[in-house]
VEXDREN-2710 file (C-alpha; in Angstrom, 1 decimal):
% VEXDREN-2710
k/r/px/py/pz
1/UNK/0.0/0.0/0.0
2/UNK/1.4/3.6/-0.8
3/UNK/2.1/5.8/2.2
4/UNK/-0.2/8.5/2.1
5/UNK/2.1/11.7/2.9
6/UNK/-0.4/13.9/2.2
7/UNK/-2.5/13.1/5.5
8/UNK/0.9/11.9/7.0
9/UNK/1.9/15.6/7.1
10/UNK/-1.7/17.0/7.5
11/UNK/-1.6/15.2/10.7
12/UNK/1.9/15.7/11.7
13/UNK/1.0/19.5/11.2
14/UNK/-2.0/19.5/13.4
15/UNK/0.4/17.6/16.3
16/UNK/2.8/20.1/16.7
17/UNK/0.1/22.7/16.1
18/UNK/-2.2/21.5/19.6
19/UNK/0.6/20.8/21.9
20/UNK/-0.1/24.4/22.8
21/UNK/-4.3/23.2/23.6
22/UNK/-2.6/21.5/26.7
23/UNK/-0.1/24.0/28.1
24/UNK/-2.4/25.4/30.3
25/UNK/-3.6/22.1/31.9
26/UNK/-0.3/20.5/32.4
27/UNK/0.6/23.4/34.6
28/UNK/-2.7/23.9/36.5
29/UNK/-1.6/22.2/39.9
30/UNK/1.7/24.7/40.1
31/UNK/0.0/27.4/38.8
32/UNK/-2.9/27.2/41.5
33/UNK/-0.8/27.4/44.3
34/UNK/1.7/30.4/42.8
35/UNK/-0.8/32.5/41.9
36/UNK/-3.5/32.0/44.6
37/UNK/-6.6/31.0/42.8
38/UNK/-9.7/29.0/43.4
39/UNK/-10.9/26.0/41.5
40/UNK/-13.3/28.5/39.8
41/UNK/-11.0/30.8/38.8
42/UNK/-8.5/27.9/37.4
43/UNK/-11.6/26.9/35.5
44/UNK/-12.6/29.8/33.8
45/UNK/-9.3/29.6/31.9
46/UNK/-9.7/26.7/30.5
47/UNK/-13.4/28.4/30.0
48/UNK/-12.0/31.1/27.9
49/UNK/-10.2/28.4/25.9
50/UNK/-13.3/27.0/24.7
51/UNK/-15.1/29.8/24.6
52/UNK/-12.6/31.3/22.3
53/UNK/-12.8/27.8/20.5
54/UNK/-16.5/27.6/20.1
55/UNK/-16.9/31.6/18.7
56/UNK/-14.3/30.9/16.0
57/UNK/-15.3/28.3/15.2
58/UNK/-18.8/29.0/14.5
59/UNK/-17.6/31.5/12.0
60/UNK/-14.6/30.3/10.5
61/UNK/-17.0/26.6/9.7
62/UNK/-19.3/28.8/8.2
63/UNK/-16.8/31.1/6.0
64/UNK/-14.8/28.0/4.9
65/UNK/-18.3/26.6/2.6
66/UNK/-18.0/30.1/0.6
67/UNK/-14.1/30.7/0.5
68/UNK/-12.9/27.2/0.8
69/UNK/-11.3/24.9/4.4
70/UNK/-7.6/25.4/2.5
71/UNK/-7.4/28.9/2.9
72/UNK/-8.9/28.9/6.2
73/UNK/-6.8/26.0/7.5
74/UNK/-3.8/28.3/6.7
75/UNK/-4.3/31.3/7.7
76/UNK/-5.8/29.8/11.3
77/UNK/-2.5/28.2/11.9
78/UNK/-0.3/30.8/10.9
79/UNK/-2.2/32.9/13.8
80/UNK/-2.4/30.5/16.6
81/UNK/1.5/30.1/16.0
82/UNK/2.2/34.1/16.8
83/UNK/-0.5/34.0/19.0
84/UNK/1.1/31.4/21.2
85/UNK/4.2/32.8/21.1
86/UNK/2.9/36.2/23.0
87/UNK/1.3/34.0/25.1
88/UNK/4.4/32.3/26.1
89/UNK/6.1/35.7/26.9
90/UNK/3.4/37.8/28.6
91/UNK/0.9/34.9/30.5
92/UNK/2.2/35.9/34.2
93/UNK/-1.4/35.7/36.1
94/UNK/-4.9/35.1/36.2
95/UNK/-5.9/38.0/34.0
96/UNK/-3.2/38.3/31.1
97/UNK/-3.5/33.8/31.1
98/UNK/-7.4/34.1/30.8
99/UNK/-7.0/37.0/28.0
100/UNK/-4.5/35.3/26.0
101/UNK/-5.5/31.8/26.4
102/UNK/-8.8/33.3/25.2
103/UNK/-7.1/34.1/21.8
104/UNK/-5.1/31.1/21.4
105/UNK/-9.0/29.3/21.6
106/UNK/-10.2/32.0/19.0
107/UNK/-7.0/31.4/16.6
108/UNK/-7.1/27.6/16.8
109/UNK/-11.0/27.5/15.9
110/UNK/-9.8/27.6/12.2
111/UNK/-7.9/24.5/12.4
112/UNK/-10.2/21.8/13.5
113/UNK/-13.8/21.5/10.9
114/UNK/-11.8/22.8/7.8
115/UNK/-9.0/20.0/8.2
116/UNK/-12.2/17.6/8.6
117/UNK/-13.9/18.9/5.3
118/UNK/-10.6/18.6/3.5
119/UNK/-10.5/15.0/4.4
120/UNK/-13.7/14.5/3.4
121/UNK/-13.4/16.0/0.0
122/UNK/-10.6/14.0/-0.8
123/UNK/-11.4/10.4/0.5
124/UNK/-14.4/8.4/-0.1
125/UNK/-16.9/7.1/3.1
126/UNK/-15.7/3.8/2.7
127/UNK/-12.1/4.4/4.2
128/UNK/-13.1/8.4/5.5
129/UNK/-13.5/6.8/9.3
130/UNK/-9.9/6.0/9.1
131/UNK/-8.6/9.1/7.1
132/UNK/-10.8/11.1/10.5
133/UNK/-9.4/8.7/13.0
134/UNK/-5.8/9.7/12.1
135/UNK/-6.5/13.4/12.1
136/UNK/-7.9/13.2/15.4
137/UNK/-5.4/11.1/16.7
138/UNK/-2.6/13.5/15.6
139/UNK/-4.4/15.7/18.3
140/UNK/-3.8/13.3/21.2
141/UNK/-0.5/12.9/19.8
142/UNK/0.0/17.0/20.8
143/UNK/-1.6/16.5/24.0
144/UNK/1.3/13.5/24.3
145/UNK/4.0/15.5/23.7
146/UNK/3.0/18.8/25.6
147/UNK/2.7/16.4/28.9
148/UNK/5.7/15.0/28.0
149/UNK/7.5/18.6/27.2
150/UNK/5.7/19.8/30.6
151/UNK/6.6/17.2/32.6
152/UNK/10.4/17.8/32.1
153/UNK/10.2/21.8/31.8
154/UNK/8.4/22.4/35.1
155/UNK/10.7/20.8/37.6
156/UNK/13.6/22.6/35.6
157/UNK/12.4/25.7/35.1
158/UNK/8.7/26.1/36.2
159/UNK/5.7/27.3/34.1
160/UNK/7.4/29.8/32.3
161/UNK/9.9/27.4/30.7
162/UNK/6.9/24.7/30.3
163/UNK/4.9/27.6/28.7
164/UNK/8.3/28.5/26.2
165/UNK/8.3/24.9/24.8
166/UNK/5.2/24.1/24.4
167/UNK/4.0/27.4/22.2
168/UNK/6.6/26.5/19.7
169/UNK/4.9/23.7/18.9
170/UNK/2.1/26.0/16.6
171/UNK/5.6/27.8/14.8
172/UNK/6.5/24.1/14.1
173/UNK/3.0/22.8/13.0
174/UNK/2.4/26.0/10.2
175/UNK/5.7/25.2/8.7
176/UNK/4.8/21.6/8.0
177/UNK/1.4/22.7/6.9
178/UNK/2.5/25.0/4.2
179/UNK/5.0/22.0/3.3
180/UNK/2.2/19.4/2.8
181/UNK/-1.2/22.1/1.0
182/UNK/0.4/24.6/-0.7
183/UNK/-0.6/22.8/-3.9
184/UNK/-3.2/21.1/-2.7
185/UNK/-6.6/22.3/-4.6
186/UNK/-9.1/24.4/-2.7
187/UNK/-12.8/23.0/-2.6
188/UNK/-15.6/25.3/-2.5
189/UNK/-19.6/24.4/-2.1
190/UNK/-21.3/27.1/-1.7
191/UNK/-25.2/26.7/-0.4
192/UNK/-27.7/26.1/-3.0
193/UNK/-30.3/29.1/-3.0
194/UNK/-33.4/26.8/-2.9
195/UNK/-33.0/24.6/0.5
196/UNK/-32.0/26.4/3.5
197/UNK/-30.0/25.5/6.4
198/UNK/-33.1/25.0/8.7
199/UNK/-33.9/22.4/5.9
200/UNK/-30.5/20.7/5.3
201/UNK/-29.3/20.5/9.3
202/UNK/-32.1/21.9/11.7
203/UNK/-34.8/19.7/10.1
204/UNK/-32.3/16.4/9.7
205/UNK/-33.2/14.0/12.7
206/UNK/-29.8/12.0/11.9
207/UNK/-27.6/14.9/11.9
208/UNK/-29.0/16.7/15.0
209/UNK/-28.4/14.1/17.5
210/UNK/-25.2/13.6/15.5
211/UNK/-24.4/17.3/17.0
212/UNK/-26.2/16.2/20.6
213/UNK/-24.2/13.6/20.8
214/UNK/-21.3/15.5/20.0
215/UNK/-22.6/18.4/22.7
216/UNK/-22.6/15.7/25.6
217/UNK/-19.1/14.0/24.6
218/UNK/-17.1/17.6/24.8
219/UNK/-19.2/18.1/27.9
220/UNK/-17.6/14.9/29.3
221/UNK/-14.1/15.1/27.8
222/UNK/-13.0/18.9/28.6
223/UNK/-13.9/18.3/31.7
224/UNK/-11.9/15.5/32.4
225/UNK/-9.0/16.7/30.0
226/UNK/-8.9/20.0/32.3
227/UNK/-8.8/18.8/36.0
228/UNK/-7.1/14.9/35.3
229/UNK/-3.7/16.9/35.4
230/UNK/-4.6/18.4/39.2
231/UNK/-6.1/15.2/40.6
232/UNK/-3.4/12.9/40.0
233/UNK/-1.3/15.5/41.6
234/UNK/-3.7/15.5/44.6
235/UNK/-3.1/11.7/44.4
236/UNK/0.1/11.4/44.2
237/UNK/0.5/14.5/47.3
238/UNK/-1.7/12.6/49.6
239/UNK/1.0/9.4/48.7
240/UNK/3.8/11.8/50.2
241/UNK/4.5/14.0/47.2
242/UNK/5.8/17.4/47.0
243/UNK/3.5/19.6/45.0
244/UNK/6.0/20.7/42.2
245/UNK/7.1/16.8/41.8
246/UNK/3.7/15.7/41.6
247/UNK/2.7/18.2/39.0
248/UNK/6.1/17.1/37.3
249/UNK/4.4/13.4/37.8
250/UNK/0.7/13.9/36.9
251/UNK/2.0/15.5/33.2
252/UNK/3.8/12.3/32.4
253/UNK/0.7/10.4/33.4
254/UNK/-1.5/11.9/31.7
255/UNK/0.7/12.2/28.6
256/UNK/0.1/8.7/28.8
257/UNK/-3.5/8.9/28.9
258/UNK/-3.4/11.1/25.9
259/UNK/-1.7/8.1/24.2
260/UNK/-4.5/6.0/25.1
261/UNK/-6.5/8.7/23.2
262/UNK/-4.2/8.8/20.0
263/UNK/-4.8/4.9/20.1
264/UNK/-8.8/5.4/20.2
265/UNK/-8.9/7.8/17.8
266/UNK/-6.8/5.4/15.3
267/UNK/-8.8/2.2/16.3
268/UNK/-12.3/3.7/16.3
269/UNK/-12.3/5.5/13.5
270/UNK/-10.8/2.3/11.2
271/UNK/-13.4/-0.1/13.4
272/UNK/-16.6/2.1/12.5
273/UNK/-15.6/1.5/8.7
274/UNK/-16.0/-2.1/9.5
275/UNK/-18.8/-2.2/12.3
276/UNK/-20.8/0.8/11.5
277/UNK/-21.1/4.5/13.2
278/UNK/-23.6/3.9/15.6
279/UNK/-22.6/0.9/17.6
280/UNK/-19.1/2.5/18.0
281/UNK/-20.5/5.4/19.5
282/UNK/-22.8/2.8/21.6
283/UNK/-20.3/0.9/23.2
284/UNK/-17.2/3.2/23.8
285/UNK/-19.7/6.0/24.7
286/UNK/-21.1/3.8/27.6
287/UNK/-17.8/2.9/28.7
288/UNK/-16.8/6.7/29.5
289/UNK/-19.6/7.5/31.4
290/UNK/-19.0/4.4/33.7
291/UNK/-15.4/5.8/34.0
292/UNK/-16.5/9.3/34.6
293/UNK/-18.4/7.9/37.3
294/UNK/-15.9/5.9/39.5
295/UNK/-12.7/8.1/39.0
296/UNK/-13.2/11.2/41.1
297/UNK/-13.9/8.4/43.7
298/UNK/-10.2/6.9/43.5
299/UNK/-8.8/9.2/45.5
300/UNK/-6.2/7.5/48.0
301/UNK/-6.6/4.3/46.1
302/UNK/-3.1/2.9/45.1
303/UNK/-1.6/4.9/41.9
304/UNK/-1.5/1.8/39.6
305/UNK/-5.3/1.5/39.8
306/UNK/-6.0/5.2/39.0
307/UNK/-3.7/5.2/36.3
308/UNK/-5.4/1.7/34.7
309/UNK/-8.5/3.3/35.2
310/UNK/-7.4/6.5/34.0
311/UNK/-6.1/5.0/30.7
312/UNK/-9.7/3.4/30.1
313/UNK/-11.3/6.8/30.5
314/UNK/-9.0/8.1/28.2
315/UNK/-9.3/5.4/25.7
316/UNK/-12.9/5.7/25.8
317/UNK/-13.3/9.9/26.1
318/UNK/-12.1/10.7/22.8
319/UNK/-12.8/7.3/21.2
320/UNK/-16.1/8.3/19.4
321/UNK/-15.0/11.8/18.3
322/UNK/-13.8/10.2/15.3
323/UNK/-16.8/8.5/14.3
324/UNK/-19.3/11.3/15.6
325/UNK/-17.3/13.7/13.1
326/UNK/-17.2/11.1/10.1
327/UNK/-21.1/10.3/10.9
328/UNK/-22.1/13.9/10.4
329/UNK/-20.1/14.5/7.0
330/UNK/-22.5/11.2/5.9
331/UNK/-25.4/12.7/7.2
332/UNK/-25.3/16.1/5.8
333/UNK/-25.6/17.8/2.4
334/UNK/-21.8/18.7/1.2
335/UNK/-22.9/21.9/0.7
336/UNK/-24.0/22.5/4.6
337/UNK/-21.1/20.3/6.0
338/UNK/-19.7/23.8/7.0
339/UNK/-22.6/25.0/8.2
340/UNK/-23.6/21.8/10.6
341/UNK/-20.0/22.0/11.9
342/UNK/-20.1/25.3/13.1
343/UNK/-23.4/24.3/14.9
344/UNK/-22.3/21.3/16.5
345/UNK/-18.8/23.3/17.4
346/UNK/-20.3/25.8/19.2
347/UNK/-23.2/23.9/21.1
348/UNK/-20.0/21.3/21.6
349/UNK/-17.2/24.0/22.5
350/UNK/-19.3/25.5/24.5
351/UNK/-20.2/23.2/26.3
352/UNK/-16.9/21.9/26.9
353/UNK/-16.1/25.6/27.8
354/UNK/-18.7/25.6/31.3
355/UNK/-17.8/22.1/31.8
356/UNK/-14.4/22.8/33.8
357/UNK/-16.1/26.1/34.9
358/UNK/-18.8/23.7/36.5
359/UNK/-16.2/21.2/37.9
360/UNK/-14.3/23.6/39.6
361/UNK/-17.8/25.0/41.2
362/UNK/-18.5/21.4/42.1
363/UNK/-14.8/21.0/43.9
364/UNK/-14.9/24.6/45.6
365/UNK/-18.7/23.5/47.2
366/UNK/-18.1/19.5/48.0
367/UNK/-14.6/20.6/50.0
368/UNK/-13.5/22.7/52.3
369/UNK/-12.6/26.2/51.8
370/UNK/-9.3/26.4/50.2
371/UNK/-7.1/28.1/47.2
372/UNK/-4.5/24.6/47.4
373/UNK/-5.1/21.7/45.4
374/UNK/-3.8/19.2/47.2
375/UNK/-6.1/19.9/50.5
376/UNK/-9.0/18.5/48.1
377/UNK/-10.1/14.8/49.3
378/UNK/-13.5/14.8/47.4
379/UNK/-13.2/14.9/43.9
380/UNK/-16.2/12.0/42.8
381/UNK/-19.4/14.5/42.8
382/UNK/-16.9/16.8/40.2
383/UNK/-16.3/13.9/38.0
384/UNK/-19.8/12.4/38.5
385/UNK/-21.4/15.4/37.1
386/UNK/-19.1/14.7/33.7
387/UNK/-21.0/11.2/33.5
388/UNK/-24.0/12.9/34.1
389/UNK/-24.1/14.8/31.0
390/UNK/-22.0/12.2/28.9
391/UNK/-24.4/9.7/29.3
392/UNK/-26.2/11.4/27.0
393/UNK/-24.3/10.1/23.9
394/UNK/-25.0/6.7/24.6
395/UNK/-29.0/8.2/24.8
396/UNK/-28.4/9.6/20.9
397/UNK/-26.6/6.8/19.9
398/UNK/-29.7/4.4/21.2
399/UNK/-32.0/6.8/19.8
400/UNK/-29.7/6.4/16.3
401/UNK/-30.5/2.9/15.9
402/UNK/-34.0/3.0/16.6
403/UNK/-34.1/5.6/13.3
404/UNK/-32.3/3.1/11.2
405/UNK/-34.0/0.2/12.3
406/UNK/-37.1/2.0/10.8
407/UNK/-36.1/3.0/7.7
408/UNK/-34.8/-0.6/7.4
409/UNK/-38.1/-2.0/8.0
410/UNK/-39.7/0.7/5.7
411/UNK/-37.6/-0.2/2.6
412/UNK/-38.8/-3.6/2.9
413/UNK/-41.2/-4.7/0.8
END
């Protein structure tokens, strides 16, 4: 078989590129205790992230049907990479962090739907699960190596050196980028004037609880993505560890978590070719809401067993992202494919922007009053209310088969 460069340095591109999505999160436990603030506050960051995420995204979807997902790819990358930069210089406390971390979310929004529709444009449904399952997977593999860049840059040098490596990665990433697409040929579908978006994505059954489905998974897996760093370090401080050192510890764990997630994202996405859409999403949806709600209960359990546990969560977090994604490109009109992501991003962003907001809300009121992570015993009613809301993609995905099953019996004779 002939080795695909093209997605090869798509995906390479977009790993470099999202190391900077975890900088923030990796240095969460440190950063809580230098600077003084509350789980709520520490939230909102990672808020403004998403936030930032969700606006641009709803736009940028949108613009990249009329002017095409190439150009928009580009030029979204070539601004998170100076973006991250400044933020690697300036981000000294709450306020400058939230701002600028705000903007990195607004810069990035460009290159998540637009890689999506150019994979779809240029392979068929038959092996486009796959072809989605790498892209996404090249994301884990950024949240890999900023845990693994973190983990060594914060005992050496604190956040500020950890925040210096990792917002190279974007510089890196637009480099490659330009490398792989310059030549590659734009795609443009614009909307046809006689069906309107109402018609094409509001009205199509499939497609919306595609996008509900989608809303409850980034509900589930933001939150968990934010706070995993901070409560293996309050795991590993109530085992005797100093704070630093645990925060040092927690980033290589959950780098390998986010490995777990690079192999989900690879696996799912080539299994739902093979198995169909909706009893991925089914099984490995189910899976993470069990996980979401056992894990926040671990605490002061041995380290082995959080970390196996851990690795299923992660395994099954990001597992259906692939296939949710695919699913709604076979669901949708080409020319609306824009469109329906930039719905599904912001209901999805957004709701992946409150869900660490929420969490930390959750963790300030279930312990007591305190600015210092590792004082927190109770973590399991924070992480509970991620399974909450998550279970919901196992309700779409039921719901899902019961539509097919219909139209199965209806083409019968």
């Amino acid at each position: 078989m002939k080795f695909d460069w093209w997605l090869f340095g798509l995906c390479s591109s977009r790993a470099f590129t999202w190391i900077v999505a975890m900088t923030y999160s990796a240095a969460l436990p440190v950063l809580q205790k230098e600077w003084g603030i509350s789980s709520t506050a520490a939230g909102s960051i990672s808020g403004g992230f998403q936030i930032g995420l969700a606006v641009s995204l709803v736009y940028l979807s949108q613009l990249a049907d009329r002017i095409g997902p190439k150009r928009v790819f580009l030029w979204s990358n070539f601004s998170s990479a100076l973006i991250s930069l400044i933020f690697a210089f300036f981000a000294r406390e709450y306020y400058s962090t939230l701002c600028l971390y705000t903007l990195i979310g607004l810069s990035l929004g460009g290159t998540y739907t637009t890689g999506m529709m150019m994979i779809a444009n240029r392979y068929p449904s038959s092996n486009r699960g796959k072809a989605v399952g790498f892209f996404i997977a090249s994301t884990s593999l950024g949240y890999v190596l900023s845990m693994a860049i973190s983990g060594i840059a914060m005992p050496l040098g604190g956040y500020r050196l950890s925040f210096l490596l990792t917002c190279l990665g974007p510089l890196v990433g637009i480099i490659l980028l330009w490398v792989t697409i310059s030549s590659t040929p734009d795609s443009i579908s614009p909307p046809p004037k006689d069906k309107k978006f109402s018609a094409a994505v509001l009205q199509n059954k499939p497609g919306m609880l595609l996008i509900g489905a989608y809303v409850c998974h980034s509900w589930e897996l933001f939150g968990m993505w934010t706070w995993t760093p901070a409560f293996l370090a309050a795991c590993l401080v109530v085992t005797g560890s100093e704070t630093g050192q645990a925060a040092g510890i927690s980033a290589y764990i959950v780098g390998s978590f986010h490995f777990m997630g690079l192999l989900a994202s690879l696996l799912m996405g080539t299994l739902s070719d093979r198995l169909g859409r909706i009893f991925v999403i089914f099984i490995i949806g189910s899976i993470s809401t069990i996980c979401s709600f056992t894990m926040g209960w671990l605490i002061g359990s041995s380290v082995v067993i959080i970390t196996a546990v851990g690795m299923i969560y992660a395994f099954s977090a990001i597992g259906d992202s692939p296939v949710l994604s695919t699913a709604l490109t076979e669901n949708i009109e080409e020319s609306y494919i824009g469109a329906a992501f930039a719905l599904r991003s912001f209901a999805g962003f957004g709701a992946g922007a409150i869900s660490p907001f929420v969490f930390g809300i959750v963790l300030d009121l279930t312990n007591p009053m305190s600015i210092r992570t590792d004082s927190y015993a109770n973590w399991g009613w924070a992480y509970s209310m991620l399974g909450l809301v998550g279970f919901g993609t196992v309700a779409a995905a039921y719901s899902l088969f019961k539509i097919t099953v219909r139209q199965s019996h209806t083409r019968q004779p």
